[in-house]
VEXDREN-2710 file (C-alpha; in Angstrom, 1 decimal):
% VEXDREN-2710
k/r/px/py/pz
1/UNK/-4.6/14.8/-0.3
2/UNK/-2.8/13.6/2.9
3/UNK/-0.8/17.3/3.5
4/UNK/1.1/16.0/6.5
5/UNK/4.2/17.4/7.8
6/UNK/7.3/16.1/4.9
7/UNK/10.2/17.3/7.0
8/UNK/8.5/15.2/9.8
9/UNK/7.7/12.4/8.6
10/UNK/11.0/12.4/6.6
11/UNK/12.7/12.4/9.9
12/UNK/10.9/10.3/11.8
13/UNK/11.0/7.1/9.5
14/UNK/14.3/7.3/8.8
15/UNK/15.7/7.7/12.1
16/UNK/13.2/4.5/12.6
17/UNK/15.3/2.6/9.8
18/UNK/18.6/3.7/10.4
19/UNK/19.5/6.9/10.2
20/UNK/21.0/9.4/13.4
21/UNK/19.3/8.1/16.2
22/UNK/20.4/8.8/19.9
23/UNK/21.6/6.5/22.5
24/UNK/19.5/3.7/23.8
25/UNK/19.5/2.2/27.0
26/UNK/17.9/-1.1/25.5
27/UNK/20.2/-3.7/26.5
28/UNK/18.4/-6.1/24.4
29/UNK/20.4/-6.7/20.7
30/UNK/17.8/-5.8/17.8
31/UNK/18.0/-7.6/14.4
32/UNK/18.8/-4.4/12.0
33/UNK/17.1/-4.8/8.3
34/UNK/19.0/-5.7/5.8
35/UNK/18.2/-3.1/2.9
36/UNK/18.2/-4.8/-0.8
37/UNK/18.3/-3.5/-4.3
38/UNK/15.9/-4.4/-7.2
39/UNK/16.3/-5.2/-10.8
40/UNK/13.6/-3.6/-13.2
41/UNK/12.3/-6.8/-15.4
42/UNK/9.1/-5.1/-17.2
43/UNK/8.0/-1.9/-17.7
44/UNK/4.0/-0.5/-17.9
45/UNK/2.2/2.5/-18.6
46/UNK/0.5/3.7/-15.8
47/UNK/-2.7/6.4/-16.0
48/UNK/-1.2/9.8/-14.8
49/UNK/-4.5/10.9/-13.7
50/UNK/-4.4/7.6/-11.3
51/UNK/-3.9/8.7/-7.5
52/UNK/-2.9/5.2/-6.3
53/UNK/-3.9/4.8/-3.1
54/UNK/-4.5/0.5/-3.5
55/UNK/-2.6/-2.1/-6.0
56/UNK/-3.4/-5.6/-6.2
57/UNK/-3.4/-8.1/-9.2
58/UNK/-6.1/-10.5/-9.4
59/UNK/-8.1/-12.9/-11.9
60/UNK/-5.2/-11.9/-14.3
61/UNK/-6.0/-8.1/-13.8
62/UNK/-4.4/-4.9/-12.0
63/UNK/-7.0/-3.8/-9.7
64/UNK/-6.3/0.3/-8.6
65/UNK/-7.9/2.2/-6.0
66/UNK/-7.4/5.9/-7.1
67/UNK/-7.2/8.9/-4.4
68/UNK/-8.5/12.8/-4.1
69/UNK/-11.8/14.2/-3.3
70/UNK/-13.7/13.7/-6.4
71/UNK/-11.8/11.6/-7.9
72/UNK/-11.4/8.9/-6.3
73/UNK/-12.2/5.4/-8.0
74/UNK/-11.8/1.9/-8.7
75/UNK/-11.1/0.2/-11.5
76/UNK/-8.8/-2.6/-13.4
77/UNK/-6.8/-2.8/-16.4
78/UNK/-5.6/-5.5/-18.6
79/UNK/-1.9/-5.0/-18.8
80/UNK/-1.5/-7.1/-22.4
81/UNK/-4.1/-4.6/-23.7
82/UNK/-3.6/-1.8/-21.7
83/UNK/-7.1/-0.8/-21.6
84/UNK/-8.6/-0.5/-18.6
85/UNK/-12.4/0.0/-17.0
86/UNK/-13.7/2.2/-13.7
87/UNK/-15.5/-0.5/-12.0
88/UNK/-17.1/2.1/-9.3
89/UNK/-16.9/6.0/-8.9
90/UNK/-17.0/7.3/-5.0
91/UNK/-19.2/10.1/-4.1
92/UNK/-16.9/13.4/-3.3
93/UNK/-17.2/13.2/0.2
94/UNK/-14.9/10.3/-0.2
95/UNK/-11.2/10.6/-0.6
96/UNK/-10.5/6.6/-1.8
97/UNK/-7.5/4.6/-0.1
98/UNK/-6.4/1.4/-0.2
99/UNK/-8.1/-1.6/-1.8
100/UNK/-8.0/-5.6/-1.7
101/UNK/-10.4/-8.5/-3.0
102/UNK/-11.2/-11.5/-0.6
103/UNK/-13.5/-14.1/-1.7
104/UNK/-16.4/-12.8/-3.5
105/UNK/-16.0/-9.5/-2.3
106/UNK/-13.5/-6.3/-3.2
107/UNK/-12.7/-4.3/0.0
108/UNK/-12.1/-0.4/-0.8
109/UNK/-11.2/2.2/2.4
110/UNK/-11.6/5.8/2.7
111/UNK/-9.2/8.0/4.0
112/UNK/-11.0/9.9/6.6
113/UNK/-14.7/9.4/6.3
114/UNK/-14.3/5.9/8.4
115/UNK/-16.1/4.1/5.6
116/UNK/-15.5/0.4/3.9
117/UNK/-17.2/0.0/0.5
118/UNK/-17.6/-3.1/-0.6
119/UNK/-18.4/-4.3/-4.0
120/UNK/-19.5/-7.8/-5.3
121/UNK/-16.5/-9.5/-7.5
122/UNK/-18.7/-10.6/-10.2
123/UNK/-21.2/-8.3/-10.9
124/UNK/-19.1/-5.4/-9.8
125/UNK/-21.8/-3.7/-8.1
126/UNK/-21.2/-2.5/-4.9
127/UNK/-23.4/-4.3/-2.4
128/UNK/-22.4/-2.7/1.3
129/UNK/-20.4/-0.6/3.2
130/UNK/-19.1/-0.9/7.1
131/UNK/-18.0/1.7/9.4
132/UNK/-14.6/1.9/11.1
133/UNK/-12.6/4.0/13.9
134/UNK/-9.5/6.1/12.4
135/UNK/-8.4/6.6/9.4
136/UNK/-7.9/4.4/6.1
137/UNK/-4.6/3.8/4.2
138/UNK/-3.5/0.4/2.9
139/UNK/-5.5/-2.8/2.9
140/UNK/-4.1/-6.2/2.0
141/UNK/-5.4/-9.9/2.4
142/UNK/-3.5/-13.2/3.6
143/UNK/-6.9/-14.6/2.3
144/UNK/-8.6/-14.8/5.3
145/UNK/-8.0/-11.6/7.1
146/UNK/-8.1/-8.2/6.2
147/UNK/-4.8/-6.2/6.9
148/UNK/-5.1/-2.8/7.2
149/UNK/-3.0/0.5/8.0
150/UNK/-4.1/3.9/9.0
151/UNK/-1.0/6.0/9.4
152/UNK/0.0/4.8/13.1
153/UNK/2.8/1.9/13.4
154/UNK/0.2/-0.2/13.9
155/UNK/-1.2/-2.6/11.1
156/UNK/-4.8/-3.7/11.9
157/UNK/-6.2/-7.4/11.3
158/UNK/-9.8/-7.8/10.6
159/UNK/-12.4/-10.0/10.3
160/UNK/-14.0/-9.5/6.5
161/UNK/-17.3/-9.7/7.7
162/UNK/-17.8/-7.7/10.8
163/UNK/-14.6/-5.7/10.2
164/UNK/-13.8/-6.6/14.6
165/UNK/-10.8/-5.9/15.3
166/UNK/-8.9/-9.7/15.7
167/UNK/-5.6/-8.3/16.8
168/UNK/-2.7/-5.4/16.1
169/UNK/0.6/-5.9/14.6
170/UNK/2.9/-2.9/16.2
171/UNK/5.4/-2.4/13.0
172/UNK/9.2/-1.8/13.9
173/UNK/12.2/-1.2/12.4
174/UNK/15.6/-1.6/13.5
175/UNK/14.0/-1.7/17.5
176/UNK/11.9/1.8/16.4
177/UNK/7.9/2.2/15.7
178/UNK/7.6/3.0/12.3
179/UNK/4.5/5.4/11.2
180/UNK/3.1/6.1/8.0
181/UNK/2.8/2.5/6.7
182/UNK/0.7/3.2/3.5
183/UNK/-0.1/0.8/1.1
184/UNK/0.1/-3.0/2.3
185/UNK/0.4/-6.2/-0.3
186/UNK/0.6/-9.6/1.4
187/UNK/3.3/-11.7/-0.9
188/UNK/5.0/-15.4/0.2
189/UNK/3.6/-14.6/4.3
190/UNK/5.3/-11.2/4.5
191/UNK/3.3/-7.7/4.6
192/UNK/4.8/-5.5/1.9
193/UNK/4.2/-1.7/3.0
194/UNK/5.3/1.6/1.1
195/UNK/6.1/4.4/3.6
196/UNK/4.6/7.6/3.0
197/UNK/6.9/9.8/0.7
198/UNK/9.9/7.2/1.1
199/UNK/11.0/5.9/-2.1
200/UNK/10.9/2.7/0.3
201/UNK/8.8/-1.1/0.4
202/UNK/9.3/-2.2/4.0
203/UNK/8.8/-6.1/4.3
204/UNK/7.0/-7.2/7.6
205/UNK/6.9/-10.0/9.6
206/UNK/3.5/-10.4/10.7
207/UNK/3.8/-12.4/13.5
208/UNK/6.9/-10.0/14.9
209/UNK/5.9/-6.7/13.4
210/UNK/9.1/-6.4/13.0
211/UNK/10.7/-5.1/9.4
212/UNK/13.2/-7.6/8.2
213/UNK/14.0/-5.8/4.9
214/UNK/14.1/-2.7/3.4
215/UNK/13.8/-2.5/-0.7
216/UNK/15.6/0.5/-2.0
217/UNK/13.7/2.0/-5.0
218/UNK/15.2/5.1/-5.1
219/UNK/15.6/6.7/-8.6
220/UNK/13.0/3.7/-10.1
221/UNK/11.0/6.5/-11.7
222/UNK/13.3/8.8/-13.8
223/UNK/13.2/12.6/-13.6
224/UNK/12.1/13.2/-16.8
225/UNK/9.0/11.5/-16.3
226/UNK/8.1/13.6/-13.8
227/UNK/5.4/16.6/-14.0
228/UNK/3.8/18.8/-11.8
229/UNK/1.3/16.0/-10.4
230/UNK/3.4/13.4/-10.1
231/UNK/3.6/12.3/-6.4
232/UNK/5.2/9.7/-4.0
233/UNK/5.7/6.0/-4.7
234/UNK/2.6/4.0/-3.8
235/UNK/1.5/0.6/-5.1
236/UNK/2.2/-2.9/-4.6
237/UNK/0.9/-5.7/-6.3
238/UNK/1.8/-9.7/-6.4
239/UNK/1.1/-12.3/-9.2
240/UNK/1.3/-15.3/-7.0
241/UNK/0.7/-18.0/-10.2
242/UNK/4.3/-16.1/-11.5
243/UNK/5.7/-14.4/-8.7
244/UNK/6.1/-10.9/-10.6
245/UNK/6.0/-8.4/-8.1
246/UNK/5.0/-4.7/-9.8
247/UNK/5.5/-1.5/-8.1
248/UNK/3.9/1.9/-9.2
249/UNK/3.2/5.4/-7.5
250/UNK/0.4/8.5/-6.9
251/UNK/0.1/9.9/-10.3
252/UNK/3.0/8.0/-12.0
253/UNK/3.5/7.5/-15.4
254/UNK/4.6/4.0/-15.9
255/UNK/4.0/1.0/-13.7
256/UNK/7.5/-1.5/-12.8
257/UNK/8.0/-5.0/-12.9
258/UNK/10.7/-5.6/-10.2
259/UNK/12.8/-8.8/-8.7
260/UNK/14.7/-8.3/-5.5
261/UNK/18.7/-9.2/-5.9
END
């Protein structure tokens, strides 16, 4: 489980979005964020053994990358039905992260291991697996690049088949870097990113890097579905055919269907 620092990373994001910061000698005006609130449309269970580490909605399924060491895992489920299938089980030394499917491919990172499996779409099987430098968090696709964080400000765009590194995308907000950019969705040209233990979506502008909104989903989970797993928010997935946007976190009990207002 990624154990870093709370109080630090607490502080350092939001001082990044607005909160105490000190004097600047920037001369330069910066375009703040405006922060927006959301409207909960639907609601969906969600597997409370599911460490969700990657979230996307594809083929008319939810796709979920699940975290921990041994039990990490990929799978889908039907949200009509409810039922749901492990497409692929990683080995322990594995701790999964963030997931996205490109083409005839699904992409899924590890956190610290440095390793990209990749399965077929069809046949589910997995069929290869790359190396990379860092760590793994989030992973997203404008559907021809692979977007992908690993705890820095930085957001990494890849090539899907050699996994070169094509360019960076240094993430600010409100003229600060912003770390801890965990889970990534790509929806209407923006990059969609939870922040690590913020009840906070940052939306990106990937050209810019810079964050142009900040969704508010404070309170979206109540306290009384809470336990003694449940963890941070972490999960974004897009229906582009009908522009539901759904929302979920590490362990969570019930899966949202949100609208901005």
């Amino acid at each position: 489980m990624k154990r870093i620092f709370y109080i630090l990373i607490v502080c350092a994001v939001v001082v990044s979005c607005g909160g105490a910061r000190q004097k600047s000698t920037k001369t330069t005006p910066v375009a703040r964020a405006q922060v927006v609130e959301v409207e909960v449309v639907n609601i969906y269970p969600h597997q409370t053994d599911a460490y969700t580490q990657g979230l996307q909605f594809a083929d008319g399924l939810m796709w979920e990358g699940t975290g921990n060491y041994g039990g990490s895992r990929l799978q889908y489920t039907d949200l009509a039905t409810g039922k749901s299938r492990v497409v692929a089980t990683l080995p322990k030394r594995d701790f999964g992260e963030g997931i996205t499917l490109l083409g005839d491919k699904i992409y899924q990172l590890t956190w610290q291991n440095g390793i990209m499996h990749i399965y077929d779409r069809k046949s589910l099987k997995k069929i290869d697996e790359r190396k990379y430098k860092g760590e793994g968090w989030g992973l997203t696709t404008d559907g021809q690049n692979l977007y992908m964080s690993d705890g820095t400000p930085d957001i990494r765009v890849l090539d899907p088949q050699s996994l070169a590194l094509k360019r960076r995308i240094a993430v600010t907000c409100n003229g600060e870097s912003l770390p801890y950019l965990n889970e990534l969705e790509w929806i209407e040209g923006k990059i969609w990113a939870n922040v690590y233990t913020l009840d906070q979506i940052v939306i990106i502008n990937p050209d810019s890097g810079v964050v142009e909104t900040i969704v508010n989903l404070r309170g979206l989970l109540p306290q009384s579905e809470y336990t003694e797993t449940t963890d941070v928010l972490n999960g974004i997935a897009y229906d582009e055919a009908t522009k539901r946007i759904f929302v979920t976190g590490k362990n969570w009990s019930k899966m949202f269907e949100i609208r901005l207002l």
